[in-house]
N, C-alpha and C positions, 0 to 999 in steps of 0.2 A: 571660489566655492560659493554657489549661490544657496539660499535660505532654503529650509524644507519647504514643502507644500504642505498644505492642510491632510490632515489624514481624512481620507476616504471611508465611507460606509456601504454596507453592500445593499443594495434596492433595496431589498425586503428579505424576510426571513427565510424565504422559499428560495432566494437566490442564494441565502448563506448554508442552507443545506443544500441547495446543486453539488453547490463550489466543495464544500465540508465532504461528502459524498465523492461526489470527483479525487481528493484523494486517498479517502481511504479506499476506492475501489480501483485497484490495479492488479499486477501481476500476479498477486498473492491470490485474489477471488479466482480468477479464470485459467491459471495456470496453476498455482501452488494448492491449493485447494480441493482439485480434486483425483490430482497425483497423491497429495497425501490420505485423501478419504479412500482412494482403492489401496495404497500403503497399508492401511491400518484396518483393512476390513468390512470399509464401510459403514452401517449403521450407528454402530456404537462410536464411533467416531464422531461423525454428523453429530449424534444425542449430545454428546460432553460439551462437544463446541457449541453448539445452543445455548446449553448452561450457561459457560466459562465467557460466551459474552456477553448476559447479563450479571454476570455477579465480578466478572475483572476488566473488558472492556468497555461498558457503560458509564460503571461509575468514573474508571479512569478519563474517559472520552470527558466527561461533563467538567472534571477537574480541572483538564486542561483548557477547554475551553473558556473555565469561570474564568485563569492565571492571565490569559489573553486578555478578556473582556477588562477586567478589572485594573491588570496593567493597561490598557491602552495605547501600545506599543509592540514593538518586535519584540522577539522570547528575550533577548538579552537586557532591555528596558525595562518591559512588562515585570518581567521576576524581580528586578531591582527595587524598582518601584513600589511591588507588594510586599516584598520582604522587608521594607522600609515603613510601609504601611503597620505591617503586622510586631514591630521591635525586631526585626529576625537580623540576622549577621549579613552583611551584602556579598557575605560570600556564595549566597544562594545563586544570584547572578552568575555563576558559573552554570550552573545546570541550565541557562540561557543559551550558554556559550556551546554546549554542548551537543545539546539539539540541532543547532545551525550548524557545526562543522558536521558532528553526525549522518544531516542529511545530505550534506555535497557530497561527503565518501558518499554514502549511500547510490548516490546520481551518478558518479563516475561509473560505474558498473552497471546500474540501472539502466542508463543510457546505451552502455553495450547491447545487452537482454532487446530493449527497445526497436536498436536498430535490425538484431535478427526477426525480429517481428516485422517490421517492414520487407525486410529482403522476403520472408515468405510469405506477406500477401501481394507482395508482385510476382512471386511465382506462381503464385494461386492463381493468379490474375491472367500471367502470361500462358496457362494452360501446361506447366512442368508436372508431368505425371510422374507417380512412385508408384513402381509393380510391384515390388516385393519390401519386406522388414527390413532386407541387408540393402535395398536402394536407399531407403530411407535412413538410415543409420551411415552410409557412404555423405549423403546428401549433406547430411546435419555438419559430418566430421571434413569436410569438403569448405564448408563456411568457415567453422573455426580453424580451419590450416590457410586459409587466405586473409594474409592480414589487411591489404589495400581492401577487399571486401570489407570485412570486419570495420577499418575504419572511416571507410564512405557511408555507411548506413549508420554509424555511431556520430558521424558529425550530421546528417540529416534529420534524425532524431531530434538531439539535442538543439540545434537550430528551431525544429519547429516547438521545441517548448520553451527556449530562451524567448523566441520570437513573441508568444503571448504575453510573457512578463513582462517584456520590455516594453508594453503598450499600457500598463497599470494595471489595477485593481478592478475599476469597471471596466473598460472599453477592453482589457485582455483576458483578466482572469475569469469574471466574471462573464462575458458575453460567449468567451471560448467553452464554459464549463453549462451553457445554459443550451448552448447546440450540441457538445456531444454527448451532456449525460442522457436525451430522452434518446438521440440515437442511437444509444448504446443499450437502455433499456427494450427497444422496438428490434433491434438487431437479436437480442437476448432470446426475446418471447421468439422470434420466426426460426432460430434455430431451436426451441424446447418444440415449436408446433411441428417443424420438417422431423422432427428424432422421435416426435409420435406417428408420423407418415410414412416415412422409409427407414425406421431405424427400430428398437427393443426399447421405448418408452415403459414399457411395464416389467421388464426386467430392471433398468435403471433405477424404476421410484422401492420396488422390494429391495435393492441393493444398497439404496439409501435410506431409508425408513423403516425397513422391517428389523425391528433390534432384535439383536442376539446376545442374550447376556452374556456368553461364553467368549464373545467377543472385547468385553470391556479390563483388560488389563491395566497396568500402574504404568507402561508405556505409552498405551492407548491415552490415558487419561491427560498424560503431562504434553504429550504433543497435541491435541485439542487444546487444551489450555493455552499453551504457547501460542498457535495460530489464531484463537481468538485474540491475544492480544496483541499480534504483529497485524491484525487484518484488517485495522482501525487507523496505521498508521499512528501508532501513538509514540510517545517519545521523542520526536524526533524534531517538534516545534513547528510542524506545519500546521498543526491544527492550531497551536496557543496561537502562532499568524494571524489563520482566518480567524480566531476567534476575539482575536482584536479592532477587528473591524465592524465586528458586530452591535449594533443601538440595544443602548441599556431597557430596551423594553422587550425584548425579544427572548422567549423563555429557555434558558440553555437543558433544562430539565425534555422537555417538548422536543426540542430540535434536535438533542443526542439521541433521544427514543428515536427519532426519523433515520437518524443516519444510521445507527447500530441495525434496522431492523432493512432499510436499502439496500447496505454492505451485505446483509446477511444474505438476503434474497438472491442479489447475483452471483453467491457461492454456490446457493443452491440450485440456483438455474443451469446457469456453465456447469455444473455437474450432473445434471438430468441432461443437459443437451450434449454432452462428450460421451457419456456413458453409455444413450441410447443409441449412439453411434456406433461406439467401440463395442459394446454385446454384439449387437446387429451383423458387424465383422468377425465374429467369436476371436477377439484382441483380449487381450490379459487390462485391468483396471488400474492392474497396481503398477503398471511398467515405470513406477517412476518419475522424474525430472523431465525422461524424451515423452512426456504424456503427447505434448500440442507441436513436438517440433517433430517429432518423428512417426508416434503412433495415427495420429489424426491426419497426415497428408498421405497416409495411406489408406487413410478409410477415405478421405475425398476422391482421390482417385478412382476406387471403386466403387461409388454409389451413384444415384443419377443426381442429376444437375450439380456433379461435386465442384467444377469448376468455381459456379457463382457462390454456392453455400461455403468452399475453402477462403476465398476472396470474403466475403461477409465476414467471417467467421476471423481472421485475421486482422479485418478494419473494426472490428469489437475488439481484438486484444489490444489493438493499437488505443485505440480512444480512452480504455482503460490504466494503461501506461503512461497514456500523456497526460494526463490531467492527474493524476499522482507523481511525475516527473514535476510537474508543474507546480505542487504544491512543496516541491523540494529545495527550486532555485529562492521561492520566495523570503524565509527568515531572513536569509541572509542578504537579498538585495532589501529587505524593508529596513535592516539594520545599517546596511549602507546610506542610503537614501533620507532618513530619519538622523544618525549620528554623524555624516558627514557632507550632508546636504549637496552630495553628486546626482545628477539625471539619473534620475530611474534608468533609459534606455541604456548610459553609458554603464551603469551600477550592473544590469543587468548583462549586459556581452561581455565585461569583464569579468564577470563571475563565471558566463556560461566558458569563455575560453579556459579560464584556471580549470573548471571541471575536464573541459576537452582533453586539456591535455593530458591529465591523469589515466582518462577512457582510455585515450591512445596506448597508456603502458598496460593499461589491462587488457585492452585489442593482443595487444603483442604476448602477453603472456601464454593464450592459446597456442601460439607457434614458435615464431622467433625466440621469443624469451621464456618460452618453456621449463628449457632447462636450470632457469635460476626460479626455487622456492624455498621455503622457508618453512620449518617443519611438515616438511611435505607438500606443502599448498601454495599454488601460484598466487598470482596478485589478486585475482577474481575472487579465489576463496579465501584468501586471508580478508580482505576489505568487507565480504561478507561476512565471514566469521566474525571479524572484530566489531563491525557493525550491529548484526543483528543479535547474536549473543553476549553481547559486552553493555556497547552505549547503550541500546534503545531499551534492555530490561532496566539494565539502572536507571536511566534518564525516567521512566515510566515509573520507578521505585520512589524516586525522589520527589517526583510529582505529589502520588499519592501520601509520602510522607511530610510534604510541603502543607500542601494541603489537608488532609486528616488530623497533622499533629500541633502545628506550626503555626498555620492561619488562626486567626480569635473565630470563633465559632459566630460572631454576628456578622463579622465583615461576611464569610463563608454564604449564611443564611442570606443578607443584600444579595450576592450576586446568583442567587439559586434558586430561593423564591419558590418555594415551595412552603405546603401546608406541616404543621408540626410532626404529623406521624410519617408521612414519604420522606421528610426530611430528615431525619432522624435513623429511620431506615439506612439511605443512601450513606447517611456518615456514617456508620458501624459499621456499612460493608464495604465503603474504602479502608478504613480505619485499622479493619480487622482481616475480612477475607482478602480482599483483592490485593493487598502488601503481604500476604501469606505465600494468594497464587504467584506473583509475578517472584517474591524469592524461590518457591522452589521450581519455577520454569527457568529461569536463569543459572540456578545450579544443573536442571536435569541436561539444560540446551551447551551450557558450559562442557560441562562432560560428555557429554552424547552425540558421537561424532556422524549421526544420520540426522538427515532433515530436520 
């Protein structure tokens, strides 16, 4: 067992918001996002979520980050560390522990999702047309009845985002997250500019923007809420990571505002650019889950240049998945690497294999293993379920009560560094609202067995 390495820093602050950016912007922006914004009606939608992530995933986002910065370590050190700082119980360290297994469930599955995002921008690629709704819907259920599919594209995923980890902090995560987030951004704008050119752009921004207060229910408002605060990646320790890496000069107040207001944008774009598509075909908004896998390779089929625009449009969901995939293997190899002074690269493919193997039984749960679930839900949605409505609101709960309740209010103030009235601000509305919102999204997402 050789000695740890020095811990790493990330270039500069603009690199640590790439990276920070890079995972909170995945799946959830370009897929989940605006399936749930045609779910719920649109506008009024949109409006809440605005709110709900400045006033729950901001503060929480900056929380998280201070726990990183301040531990100077992986979540499971980091929290130790502070908790020790602050007289607290070293039982806090669990909610370290938590985060990191948290997000490997998370990656088993995620990694699945991933890999179909690949097989359909090489279909894009390879020029597989969808003529009709029932091709597309054969198409989708065709992928998940074949499991060697399923799990060929689930190990090539995962390979290519173990493969940046396993190169470190600069030379992988960093260099990885510094090429594809403006690609992803420049991908983003050409598909919002093509959906004002051949697509209902002015239909999209009214379906988005024009509020309807009739629109605004107690359902509407908790699922906003909730997506704000899953859409940040919070709870789950990726961010406390990167945020550990971060030079104590660097302002966490400043950089969350960057990230919160990044993330937000590519929800909004991927939804100006899917929607002015899906009008354009007179396609239903709210179809749903099959928004990108099934409704959108029907509209590429029938538009012009849908070939390259499908391919484009699939290497942005990809880039979006990987660098949130990426920010998932990492706690847990930094925890390795740091408490048991194994090679990163070996820390790293030993983790991505444990994950693999898991992907695999959830590969299988589409087909072969079908037929064994557990109150009705296969291994995909139970790992979801247990994930996103269980760990990640508590884990996010605990933060904010870590922090709002728990930290001495100067240690707090060193790492946040802000002026007396902003700071003040931010701590009543972790303190108070945002441990409000995230208990009752965790009760509504508990019970509420839609999206």
């Amino acid at each position: 067992m050789s000695a740890a390495a020095p811990r790493s820093t990330w270039s500069n602050r603009w690199a640590f918001i790439l990276v920070t950016i890079g995972s909170a912007v995945g799946l959830g922006n370009i897929w989940r996002f605006p399936y749930m914004t045609g779910a719920q009606g649109g506008s009024a939608f949109v409006l809440v979520y605005l709110l709900c992530v400045a006033l729950v995933g901001l503060p929480l986002l900056m929380a998280e980050i201070l726990i990183g910065r301040r531990g100077g370590g992986n979540p499971v050190s980091a929290m130790l560390k502070v908790a020790e700082e602050n007289g607290a119980s070293p039982w806090w360290g669990l909610l370290g522990w938590i985060g990191v297994l948290g997000a490997l469930l998370i990656l088993s599955f995620y990694s699945v999702v991933g890999g179909w995002v690949v097989d359909y921008m090489y279909q894009a690629g390879s020029g597989v047309a969808v003529a009709t709704p029932e091709a597309a819907k054969q198409g989708f259920d065709a992928l998940l009845a074949d499991p060697l599919r399923l799990v060929f594209w689930h190990t090539v995923f995962l390979a290519l985002t173990v493969g940046v980890v396993a190169r470190g902090v600069i030379s992988g995560i960093e260099r990885a997250s510094l090429l594809m987030m403006p690609a992803l951004f420049a991908i983003l704008l050409f598909l919002v500019l093509w959906g004002g050119m051949v697509g209902d752009l002015r239909a999209a921004w009214h379906f988005m923007f024009d509020f309807k207060p009739e629109q605004l229910t107690g359902q509407v408002v908790l699922s906003a809420m909730g997506h704000a605060f899953f859409s940040l990646s919070l709870g789950m320790g990726a961010v406390m990571a990167y945020g550990s890496y971060l030079d104590k000069q660097s302002s966490i107040a400043r950089n969350s505002f960057w990230i919160a207001l990044a993330d937000t944008l590519v929800g909004l774009l991927a939804g100006l650019a899917i929607f002015s598509l899906t009008f354009a075909h007179g396609l239903e908004a709210g179809s749903g889950p099959g928004l990108i896998f099934q409704t959108l390779p029907l509209v590429f089929t029938h538009m012009p240049g849908g070939r390259v625009v499908g391919t484009l449009f699939f290497l942005l969901v990809l880039f979006a998945a990987w660098t949130s995939a990426i920010s998932l293997v990492e706690p847990f190899v930094a925890w390795v690497t740091e408490r048991l002074g194994v090679h990163r690269a070996i820390a790293a493919w030993g983790t991505g294999f444990a994950v693999w193997l898991l992907g695999v039984a959830v590969c299988l749960s589409f087909n072969d293993w079908s037929g064994w679930k557990l109150f009705g839900l296969n291994l995909f949605d139970q790992l979801d379920y247990l994930t996103s409505r269980v760990i990640m609101p508590l884990s996010g709960l605990a933060i904010a009560l870590f922090v709002g309740w728990i930290m001495r209010q100067k240690n707090v103030r060193d790492e946040i560094s802000l002026p007396v009235a902003p700071f003040q601000l931010w701590w009543r509305v972790l303190r108070y609202l945002t441990i409000l919102a995230i208990v009752l999204v965790f009760v509504y997402r508990l019970l509420n067995p839609d999206p």
